[in-house]
VOBA-1610 file (N, C-alpha, C; in pm, whole numbers, padded with zeros to 5 digits, always signed):
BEGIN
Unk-18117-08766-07063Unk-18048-08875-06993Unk-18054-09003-07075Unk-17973-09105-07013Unk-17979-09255-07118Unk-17967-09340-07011Unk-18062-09342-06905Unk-18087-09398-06829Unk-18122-09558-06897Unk-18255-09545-06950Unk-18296-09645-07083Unk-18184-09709-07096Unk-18081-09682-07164Unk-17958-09760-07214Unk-17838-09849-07085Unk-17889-09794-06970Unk-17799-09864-06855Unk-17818-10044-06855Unk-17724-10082-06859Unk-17760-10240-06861Unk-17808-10271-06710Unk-17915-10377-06754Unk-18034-10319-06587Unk-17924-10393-06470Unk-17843-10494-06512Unk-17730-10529-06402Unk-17659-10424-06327Unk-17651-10288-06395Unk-17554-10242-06318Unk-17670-10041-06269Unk-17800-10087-06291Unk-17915-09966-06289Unk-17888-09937-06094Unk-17894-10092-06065Unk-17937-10050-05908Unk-17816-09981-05841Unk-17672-09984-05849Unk-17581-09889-05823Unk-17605-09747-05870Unk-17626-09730-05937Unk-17639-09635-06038Unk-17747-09495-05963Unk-17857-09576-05980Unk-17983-09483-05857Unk-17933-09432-05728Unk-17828-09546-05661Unk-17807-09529-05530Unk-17721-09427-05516Unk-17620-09437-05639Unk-17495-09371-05592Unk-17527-09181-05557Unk-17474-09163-05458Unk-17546-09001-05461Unk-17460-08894-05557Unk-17497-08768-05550Unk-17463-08701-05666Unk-17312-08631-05635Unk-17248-08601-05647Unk-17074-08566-05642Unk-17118-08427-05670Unk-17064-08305-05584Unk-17016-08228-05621Unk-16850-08187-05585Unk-16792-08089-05639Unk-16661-08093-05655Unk-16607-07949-05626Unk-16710-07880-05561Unk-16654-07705-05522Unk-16544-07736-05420Unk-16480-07626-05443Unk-16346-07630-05368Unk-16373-07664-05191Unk-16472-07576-05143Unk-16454-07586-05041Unk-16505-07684-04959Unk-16601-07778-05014Unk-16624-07877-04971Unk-16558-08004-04995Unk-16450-07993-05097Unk-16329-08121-05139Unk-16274-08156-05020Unk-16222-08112-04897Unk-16188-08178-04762Unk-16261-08266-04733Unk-16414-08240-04775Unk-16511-08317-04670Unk-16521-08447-04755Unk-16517-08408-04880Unk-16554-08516-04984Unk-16449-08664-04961Unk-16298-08577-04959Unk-16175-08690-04996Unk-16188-08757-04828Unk-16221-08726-04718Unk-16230-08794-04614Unk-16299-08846-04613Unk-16429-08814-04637Unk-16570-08942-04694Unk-16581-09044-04757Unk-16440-09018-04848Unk-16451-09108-04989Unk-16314-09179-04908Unk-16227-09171-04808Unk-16148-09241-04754Unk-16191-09309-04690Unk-16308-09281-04608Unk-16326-09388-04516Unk-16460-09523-04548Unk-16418-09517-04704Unk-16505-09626-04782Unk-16408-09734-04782Unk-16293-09712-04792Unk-16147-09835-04812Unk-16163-09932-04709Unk-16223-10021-04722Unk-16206-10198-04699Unk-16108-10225-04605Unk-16093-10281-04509Unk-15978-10363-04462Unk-15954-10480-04527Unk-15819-10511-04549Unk-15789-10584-04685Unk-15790-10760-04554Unk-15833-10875-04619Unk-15797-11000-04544Unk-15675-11026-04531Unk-15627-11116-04468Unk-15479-11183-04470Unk-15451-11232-04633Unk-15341-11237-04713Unk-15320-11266-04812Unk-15116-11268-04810Unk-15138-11362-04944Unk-14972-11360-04999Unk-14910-11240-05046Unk-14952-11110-04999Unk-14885-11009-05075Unk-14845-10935-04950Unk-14746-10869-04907Unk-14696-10783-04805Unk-14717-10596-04934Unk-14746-10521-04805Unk-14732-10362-04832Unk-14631-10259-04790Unk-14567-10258-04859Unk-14508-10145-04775Unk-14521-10001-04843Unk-14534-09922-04737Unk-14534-09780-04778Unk-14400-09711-04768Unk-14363-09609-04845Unk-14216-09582-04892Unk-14193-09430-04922Unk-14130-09361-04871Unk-14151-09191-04909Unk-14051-09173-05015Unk-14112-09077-05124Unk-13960-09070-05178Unk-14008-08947-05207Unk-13908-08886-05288Unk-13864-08745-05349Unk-13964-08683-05479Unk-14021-08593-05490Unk-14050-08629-05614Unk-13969-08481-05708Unk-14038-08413-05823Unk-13904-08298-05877Unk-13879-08180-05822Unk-13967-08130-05740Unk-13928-08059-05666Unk-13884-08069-05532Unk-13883-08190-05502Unk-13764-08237-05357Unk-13904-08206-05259Unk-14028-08205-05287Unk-14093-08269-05197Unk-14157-08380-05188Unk-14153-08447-05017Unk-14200-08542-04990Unk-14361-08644-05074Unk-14321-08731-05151Unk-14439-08778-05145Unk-14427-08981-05111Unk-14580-09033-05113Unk-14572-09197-05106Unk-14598-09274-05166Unk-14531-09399-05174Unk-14566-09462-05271Unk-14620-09635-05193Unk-14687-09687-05264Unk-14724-09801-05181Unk-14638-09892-05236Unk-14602-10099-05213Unk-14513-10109-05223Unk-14567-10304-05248Unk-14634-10360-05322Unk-14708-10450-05288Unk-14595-10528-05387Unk-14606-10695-05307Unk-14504-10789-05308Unk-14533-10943-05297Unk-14523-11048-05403Unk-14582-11181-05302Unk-14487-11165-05184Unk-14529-11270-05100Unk-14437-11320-05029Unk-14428-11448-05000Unk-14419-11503-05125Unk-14383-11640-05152Unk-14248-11635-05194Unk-14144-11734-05215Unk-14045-11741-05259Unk-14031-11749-05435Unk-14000-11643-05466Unk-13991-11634-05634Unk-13869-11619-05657Unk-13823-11739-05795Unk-13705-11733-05880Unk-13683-11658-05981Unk-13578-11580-05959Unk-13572-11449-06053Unk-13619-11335-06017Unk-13644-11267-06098Unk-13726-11075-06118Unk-13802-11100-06147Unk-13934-11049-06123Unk-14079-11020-06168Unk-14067-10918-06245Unk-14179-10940-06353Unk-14255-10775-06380Unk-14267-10670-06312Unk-14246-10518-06333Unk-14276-10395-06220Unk-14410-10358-06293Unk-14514-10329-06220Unk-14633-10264-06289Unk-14616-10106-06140Unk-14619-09998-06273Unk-14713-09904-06124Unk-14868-09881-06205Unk-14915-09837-06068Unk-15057-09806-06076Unk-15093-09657-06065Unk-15148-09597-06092Unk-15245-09459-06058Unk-15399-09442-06059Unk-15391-09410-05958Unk-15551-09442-05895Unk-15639-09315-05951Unk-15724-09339-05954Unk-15848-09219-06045Unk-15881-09144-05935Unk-15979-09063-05982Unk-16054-08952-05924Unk-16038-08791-05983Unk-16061-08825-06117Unk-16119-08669-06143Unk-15953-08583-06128Unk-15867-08634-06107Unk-15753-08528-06048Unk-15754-08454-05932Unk-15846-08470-05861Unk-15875-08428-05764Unk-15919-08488-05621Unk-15937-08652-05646Unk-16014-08719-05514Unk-15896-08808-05539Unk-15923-08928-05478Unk-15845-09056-05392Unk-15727-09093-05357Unk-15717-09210-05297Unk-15562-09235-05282Unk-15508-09372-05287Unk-15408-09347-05329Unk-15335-09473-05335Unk-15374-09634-05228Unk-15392-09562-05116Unk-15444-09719-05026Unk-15549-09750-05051Unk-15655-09679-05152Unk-15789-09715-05126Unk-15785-09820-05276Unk-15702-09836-05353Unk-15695-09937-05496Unk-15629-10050-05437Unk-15569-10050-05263Unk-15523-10217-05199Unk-15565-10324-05263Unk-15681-10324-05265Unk-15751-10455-05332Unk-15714-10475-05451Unk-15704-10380-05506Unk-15661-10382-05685Unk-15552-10417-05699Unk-15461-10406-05620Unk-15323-10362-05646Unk-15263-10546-05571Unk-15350-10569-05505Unk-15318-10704-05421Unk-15366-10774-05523Unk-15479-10771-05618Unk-15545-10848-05740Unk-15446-10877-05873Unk-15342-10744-05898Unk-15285-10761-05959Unk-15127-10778-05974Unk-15104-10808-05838Unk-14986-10920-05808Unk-15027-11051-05821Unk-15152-11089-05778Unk-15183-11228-05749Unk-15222-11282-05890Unk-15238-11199-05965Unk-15310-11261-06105Unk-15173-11184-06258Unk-15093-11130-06208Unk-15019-11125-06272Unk-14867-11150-06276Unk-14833-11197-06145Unk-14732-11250-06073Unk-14613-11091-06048Unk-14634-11025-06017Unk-14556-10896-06033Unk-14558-10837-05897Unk-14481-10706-05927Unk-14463-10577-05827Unk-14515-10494-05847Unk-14617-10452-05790Unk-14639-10301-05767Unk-14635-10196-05730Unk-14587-10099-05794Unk-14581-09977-05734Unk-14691-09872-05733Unk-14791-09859-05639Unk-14916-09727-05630Unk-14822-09612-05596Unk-14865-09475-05673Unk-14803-09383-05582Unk-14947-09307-05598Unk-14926-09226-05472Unk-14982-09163-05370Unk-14958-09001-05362Unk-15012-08950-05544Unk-14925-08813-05612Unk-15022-08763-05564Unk-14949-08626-05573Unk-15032-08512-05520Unk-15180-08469-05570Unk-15258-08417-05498Unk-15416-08351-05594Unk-15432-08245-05622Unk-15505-08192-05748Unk-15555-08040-05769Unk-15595-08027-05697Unk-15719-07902-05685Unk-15649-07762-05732Unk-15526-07730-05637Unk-15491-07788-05547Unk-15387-07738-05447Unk-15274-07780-05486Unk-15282-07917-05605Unk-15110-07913-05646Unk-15179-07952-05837Unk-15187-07825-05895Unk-15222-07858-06026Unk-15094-07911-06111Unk-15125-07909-06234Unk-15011-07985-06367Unk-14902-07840-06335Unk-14765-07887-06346Unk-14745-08037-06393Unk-14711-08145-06240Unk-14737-08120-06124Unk-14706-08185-05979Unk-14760-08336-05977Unk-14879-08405-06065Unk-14944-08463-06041Unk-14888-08612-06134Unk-14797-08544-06242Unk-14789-08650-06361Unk-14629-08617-06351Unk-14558-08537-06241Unk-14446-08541-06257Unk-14384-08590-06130Unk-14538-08642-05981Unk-14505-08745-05866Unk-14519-08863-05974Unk-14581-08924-06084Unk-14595-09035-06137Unk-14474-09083-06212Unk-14398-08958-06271Unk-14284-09029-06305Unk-14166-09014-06208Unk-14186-08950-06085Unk-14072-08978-06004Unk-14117-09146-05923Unk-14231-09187-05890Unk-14255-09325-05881Unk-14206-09449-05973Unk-14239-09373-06124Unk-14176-09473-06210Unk-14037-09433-06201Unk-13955-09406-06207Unk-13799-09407-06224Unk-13778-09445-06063Unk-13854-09441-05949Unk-13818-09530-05840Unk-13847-09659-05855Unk-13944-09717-05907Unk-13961-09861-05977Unk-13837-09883-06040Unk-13778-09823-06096Unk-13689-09897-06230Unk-13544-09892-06158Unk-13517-09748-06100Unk-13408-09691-06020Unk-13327-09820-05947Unk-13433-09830-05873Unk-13458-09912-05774Unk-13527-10073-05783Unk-13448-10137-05892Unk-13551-10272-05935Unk-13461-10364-05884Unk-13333-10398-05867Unk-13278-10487-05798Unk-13329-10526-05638Unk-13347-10409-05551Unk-13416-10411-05454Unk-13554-10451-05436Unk-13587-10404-05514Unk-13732-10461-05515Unk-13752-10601-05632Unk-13642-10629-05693Unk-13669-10755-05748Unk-13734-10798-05889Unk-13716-10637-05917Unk-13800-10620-06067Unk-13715-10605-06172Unk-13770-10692-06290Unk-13727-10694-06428Unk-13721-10567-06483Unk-13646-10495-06521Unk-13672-10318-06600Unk-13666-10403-06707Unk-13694-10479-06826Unk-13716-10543-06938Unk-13853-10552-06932Unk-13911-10571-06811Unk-14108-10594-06799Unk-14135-10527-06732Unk-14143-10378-06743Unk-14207-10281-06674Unk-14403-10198-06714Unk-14443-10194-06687Unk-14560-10178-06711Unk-14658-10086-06639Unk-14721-09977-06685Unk-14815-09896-06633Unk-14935-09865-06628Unk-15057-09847-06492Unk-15182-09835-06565Unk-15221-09764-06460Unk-15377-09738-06476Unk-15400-09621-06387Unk-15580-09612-06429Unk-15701-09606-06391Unk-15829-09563-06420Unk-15905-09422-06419Unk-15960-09382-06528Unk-15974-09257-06532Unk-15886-09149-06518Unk-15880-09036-06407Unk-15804-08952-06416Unk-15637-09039-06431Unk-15649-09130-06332Unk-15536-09218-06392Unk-15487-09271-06497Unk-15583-09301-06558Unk-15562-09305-06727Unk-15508-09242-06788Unk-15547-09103-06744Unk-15531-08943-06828Unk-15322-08945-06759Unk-15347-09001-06676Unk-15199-08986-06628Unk-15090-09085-06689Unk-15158-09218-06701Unk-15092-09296-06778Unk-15031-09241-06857Unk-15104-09229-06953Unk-15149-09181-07112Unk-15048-09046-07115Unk-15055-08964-07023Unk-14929-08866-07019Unk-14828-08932-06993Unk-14791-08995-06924Unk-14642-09031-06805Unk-14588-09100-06927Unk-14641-09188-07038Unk-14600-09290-07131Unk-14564-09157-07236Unk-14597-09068-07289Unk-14529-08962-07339Unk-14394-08878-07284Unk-14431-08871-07137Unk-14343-08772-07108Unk-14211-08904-07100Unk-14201-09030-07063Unk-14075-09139-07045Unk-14066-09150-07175Unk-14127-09149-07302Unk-14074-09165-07403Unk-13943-09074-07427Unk-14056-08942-07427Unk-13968-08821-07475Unk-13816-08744-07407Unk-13823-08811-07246Unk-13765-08795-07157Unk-13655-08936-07208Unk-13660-09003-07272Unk-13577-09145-07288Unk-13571-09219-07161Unk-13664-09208-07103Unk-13600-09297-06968Unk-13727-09283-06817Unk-13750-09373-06780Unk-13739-09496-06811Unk-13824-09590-06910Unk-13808-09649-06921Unk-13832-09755-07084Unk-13994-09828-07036Unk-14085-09848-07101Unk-14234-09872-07046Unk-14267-09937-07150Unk-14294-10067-07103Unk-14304-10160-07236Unk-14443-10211-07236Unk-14544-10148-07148Unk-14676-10184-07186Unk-14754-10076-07095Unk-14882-10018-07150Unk-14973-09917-07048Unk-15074-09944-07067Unk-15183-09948-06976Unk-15292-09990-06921Unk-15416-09857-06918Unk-15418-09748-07012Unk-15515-09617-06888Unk-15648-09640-06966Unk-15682-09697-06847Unk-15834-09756-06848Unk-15928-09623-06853Unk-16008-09600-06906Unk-16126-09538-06958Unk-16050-09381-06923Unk-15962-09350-06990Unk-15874-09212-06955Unk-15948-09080-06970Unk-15918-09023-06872Unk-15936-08869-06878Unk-15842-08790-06937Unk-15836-08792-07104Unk-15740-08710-07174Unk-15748-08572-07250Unk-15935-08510-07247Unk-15963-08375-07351Unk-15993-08301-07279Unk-15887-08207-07268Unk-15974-08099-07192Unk-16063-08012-07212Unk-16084-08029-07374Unk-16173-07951-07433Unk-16350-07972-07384Unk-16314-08123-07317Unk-16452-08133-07286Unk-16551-08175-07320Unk-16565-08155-07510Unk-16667-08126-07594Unk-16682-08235-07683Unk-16628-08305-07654Unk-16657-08450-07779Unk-16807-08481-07727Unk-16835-08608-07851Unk-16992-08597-07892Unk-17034-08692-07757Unk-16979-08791-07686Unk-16943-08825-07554Unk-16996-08802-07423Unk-16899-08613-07454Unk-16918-08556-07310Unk-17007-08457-07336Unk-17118-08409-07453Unk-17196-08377-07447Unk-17318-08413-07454Unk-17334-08566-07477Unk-17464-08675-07466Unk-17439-08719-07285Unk-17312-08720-07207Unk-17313-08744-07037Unk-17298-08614-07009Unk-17415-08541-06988Unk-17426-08416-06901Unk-17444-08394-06755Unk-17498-08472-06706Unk-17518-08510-06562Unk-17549-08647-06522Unk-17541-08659-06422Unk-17533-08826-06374Unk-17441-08886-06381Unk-17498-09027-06411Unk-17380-09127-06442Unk-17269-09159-06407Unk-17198-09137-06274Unk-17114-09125-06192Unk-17018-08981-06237Unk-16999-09005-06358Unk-16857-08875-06355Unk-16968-08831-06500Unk-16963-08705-06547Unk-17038-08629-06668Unk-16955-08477-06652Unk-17018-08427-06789Unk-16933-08352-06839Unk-16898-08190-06730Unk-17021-08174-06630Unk-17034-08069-06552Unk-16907-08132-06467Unk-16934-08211-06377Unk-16788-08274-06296Unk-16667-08263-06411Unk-16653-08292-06519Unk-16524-08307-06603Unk-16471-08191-06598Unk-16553-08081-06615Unk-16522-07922-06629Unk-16449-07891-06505Unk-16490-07894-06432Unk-16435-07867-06264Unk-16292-07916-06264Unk-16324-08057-06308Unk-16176-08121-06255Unk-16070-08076-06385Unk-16090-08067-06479Unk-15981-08004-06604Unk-15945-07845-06563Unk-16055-07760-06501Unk-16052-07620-06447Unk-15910-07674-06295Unk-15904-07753-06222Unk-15863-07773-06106Unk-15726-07819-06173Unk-15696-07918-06239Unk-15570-07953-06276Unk-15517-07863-06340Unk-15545-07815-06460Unk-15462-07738-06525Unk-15428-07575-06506Unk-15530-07544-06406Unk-15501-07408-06343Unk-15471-07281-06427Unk-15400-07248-06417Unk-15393-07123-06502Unk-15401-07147-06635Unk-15325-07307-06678Unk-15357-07281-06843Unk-15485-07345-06913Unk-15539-07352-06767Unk-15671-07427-06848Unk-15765-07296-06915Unk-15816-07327-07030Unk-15889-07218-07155Unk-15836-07135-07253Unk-15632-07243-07221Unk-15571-07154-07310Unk-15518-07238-07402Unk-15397-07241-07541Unk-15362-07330-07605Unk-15242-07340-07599Unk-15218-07359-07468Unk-15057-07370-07441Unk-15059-07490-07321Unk-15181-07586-07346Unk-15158-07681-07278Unk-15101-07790-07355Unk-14958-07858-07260Unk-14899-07931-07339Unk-14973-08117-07353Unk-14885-08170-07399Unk-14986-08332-07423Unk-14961-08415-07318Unk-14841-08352-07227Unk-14843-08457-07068Unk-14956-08429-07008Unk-15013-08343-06980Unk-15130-08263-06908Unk-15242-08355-06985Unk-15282-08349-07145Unk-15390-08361-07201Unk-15362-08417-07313Unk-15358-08575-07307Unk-15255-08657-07394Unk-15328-08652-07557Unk-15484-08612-07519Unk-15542-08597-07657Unk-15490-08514-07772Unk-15400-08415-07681Unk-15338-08268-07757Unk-15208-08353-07871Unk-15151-08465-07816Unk-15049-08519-07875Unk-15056-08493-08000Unk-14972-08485-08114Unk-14924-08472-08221Unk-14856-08582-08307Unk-14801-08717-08181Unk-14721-08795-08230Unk-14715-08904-08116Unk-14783-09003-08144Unk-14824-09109-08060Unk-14730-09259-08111Unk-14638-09200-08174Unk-14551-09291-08240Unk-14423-09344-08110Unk-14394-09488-08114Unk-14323-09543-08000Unk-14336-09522-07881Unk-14467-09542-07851Unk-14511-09596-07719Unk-14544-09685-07738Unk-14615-09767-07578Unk-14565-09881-07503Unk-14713-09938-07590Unk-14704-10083-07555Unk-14849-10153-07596Unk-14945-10150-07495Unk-15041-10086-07558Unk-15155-10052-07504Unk-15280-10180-07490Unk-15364-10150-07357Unk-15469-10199-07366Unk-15597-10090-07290Unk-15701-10107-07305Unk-15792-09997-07248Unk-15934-10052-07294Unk-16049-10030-07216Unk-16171-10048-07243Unk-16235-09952-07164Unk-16352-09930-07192Unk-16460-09785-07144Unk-16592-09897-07203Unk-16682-09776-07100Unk-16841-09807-07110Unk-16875-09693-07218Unk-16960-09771-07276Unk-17012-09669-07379Unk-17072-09557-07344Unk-17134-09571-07232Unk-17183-09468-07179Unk-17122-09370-07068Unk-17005-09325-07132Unk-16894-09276-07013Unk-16889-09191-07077Unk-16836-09056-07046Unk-16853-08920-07086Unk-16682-08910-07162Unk-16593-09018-07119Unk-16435-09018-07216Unk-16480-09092-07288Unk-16578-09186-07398Unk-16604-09256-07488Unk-16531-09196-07610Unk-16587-09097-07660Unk-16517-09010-07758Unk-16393-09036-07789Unk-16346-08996-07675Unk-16205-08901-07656Unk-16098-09082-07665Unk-16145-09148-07617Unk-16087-09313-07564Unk-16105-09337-07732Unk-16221-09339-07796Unk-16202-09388-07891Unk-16119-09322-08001Unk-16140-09178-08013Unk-15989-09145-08057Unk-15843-09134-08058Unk-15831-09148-07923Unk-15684-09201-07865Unk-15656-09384-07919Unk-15725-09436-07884Unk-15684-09547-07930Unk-15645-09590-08106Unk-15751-09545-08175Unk-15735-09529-08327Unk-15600-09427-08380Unk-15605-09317-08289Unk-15453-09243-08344Unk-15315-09363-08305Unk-15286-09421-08162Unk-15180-09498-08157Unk-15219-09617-08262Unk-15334-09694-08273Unk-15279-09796-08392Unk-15253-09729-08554Unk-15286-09601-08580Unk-15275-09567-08660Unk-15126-09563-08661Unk-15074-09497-08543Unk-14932-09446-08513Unk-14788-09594-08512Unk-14882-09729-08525Unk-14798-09824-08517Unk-14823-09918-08400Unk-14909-09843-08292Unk-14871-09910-08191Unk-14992-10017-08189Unk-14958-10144-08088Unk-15022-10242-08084Unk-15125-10241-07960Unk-15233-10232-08002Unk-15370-10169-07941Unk-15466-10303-07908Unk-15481-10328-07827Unk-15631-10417-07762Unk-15734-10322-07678Unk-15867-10299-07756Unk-15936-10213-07690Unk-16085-10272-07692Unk-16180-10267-07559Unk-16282-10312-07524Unk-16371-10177-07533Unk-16535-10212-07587Unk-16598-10099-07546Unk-16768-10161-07543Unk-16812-10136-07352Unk-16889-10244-07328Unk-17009-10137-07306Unk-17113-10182-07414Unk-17274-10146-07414Unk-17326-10125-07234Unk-17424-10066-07269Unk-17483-10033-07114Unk-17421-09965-07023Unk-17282-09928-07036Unk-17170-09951-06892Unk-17182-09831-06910Unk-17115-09751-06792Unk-17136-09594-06736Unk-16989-09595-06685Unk-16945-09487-06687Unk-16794-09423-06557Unk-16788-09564-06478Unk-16667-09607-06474Unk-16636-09687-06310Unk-16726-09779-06303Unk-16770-09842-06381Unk-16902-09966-06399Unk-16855-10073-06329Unk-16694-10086-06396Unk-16698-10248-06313Unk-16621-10226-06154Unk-16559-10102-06071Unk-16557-10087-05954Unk-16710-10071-05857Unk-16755-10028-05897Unk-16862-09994-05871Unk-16971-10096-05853Unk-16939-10254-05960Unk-17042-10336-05970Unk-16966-10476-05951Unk-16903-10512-05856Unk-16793-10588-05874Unk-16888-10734-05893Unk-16992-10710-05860Unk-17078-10881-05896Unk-17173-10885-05992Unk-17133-10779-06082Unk-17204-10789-06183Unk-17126-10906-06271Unk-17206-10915-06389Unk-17145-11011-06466Unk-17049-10927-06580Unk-17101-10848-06628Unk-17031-10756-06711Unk-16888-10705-06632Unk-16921-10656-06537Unk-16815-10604-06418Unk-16725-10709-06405Unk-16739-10817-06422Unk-16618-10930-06367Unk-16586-10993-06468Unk-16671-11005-06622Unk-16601-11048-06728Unk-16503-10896-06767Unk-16512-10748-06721Unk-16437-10677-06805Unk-16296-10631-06685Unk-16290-10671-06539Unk-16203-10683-06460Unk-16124-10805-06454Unk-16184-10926-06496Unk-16091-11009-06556Unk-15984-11024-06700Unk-16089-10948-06756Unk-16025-10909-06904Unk-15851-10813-06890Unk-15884-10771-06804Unk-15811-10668-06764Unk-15696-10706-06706Unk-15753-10803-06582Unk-15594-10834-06481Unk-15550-10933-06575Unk-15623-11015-06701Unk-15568-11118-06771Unk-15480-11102-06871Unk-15512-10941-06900Unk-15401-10844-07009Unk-15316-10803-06961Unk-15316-10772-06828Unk-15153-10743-06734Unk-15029-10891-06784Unk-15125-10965-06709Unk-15071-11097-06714Unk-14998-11154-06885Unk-15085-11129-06947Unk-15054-11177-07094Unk-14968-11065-07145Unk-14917-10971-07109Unk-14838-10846-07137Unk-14714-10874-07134Unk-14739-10937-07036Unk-14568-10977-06923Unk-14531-11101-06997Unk-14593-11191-06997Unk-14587-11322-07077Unk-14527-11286-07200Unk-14526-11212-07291Unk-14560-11180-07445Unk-14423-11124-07427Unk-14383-11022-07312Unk-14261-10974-07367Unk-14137-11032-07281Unk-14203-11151-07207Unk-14107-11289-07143Unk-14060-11343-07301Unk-14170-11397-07369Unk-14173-11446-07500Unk-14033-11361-07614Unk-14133-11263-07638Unk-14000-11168-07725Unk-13847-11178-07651Unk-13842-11173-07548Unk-13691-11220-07476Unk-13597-11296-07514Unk-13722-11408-07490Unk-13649-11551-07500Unk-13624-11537-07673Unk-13712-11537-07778Unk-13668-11554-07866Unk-13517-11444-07927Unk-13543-11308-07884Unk-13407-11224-07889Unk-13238-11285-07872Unk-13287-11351-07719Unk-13144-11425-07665Unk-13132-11530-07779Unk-13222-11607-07826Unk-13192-11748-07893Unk-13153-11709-08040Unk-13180-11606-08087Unk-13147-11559-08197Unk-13013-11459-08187Unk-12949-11446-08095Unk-12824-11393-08051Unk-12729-11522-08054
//
């Protein structure tokens, strides 16, 4: 263990948190347990709405729908979100707070969707509700008031891993256009085995025994074979060339360390423009988990301040485009 190495700010969560298991038949009990942790959100400037739409196989799924409701001139930024859990746990209403944090601090729209979970809806159902959300963001941006010029995606952990796909599969798909992604401490190898996820073997909120489960649950039949493609397991990519600008940070002590730090070095290798954090002591989910820590709120500010400066930057490139027209 590297208990030793936990920064002692964020030790006392850490002890408390109890241990996760992830067998099938107790996942009912788990995702209702882990639902009825979600906060009632205060009164605030952002309205919600929840929204059903279609996803590729013409079944029903939701998407959440967060909005100031102040009077704004013009289109905002569209950001969607994808909420973590292993591929297998949470939901979209339970990141409210997040998702209300990053309207208010980035002046935008959000779209959460509310995609389906393994093992009962494995790849590709999970990253192909994420891009029927994004092409309802964009589809649909006059209505909702959004710039498709400042569109933007992010997502934590297994969300990450979804990002990190969905920004491949809209490339390759041409459409829709994603001009910045966010997948915070991503779940992208299914191999498992980086030097990473074999130093986090147990503990530590998410480790490599939980990783196994949940890569066994998503990818289903082709998981242990080599015919998994790079939407599924973005590490598999081959060509990380023209995607969106990235930002991402992980705890060093997170069992995707590895895998994060090779994804990030292949896209700047690949051209792309990379801002990446990687914070000593920190474990899986450090700064949800520790929201008054100090580390926790300098690397969640870092974060909603890179949404913000994303949007700004390619307000910027705009303006200079038009003036040079």
């Amino acid at each position: 263990m590297v208990l030793h190495r936990v920064n002692p700010e964020l030790l006392g969560t850490l002890n408390a948190f109890p241990a996760l298991s992830l067998e099938k038949e107790i996942l009912p009990q788990i995702r209702e347990a882990l639902a009825t942790l979600t906060q009632p959100l205060e009164q605030t400037e952002v309205s919600i709405e929840e929204v059903a739409i279609q996803s590729y196989d013409n079944e029903e799924i939701k998407v959440r729908v967060y909005k100031p409701t102040k009077e704004i001139e013009g289109k905002l930024p569209g950001f969607l979100w994808i909420h973590g859990g292993g591929y297998v746990l949470g939901t979209a209403e339970a990141d409210d707070a997040l998702c209300v944090n990053i309207v208010n601090n980035a002046n935008c729209v959000v779209v959460s969707v509310d995609y389906r979970l393994a093992p009962e809806y494995p790849y590709p159902a999970p990253v192909e509700d994420c891009y029927s959300a994004l092409c309802y963001l964009v589809n649909n941006a006059d209505e909702l008031g959004v710039d498709t010029d400042k569109i933007g995606v992010g997502g934590l952990s297994a969300g990450g891993g979804l990002t990190a796909g969905l920004t491949l599969l809209a490339r390759d798909r041409q459409f829709p256009k994603v001009h910045i992604q966010f997948p915070l401490y991503p779940m992208i190898d299914d191999s498992n085995n980086t030097p990473s996820a074999n130093e986090i073997t147990e503990g530590m909120i998410w480790n490599q025994q939980l990783n196994d489960l949940g890569w066994k649950y998503y990818l289903g039949e082709l998981h242990g074979t080599e015919n998994i493609p790079a939407y599924a397991a973005p590490a598999r990519a081959t060509d990380y060339s023209n995607l969106p600008i990235t930002y991402t940070f992980i705890g060093q002590l997170d069992p995707f360390r590895s895998e994060t730090l090779t994804y990030v070095t292949k896209l700047a290798e690949a051209g792309v423009d990379v801002e990446f954090h990687l914070y000593p002591g920190a474990y899986h989910s450090f700064e949800g988990l520790n929201p008054h820590a100090k580390m926790a709120q300098y690397a969640s500010n870092e974060f909603l301040n890179a949404i913000k400066n994303g949007f700004e930057r390619l307000a910027d490139k705009a303006a200079e485009e038009n003036t040079a027209v």
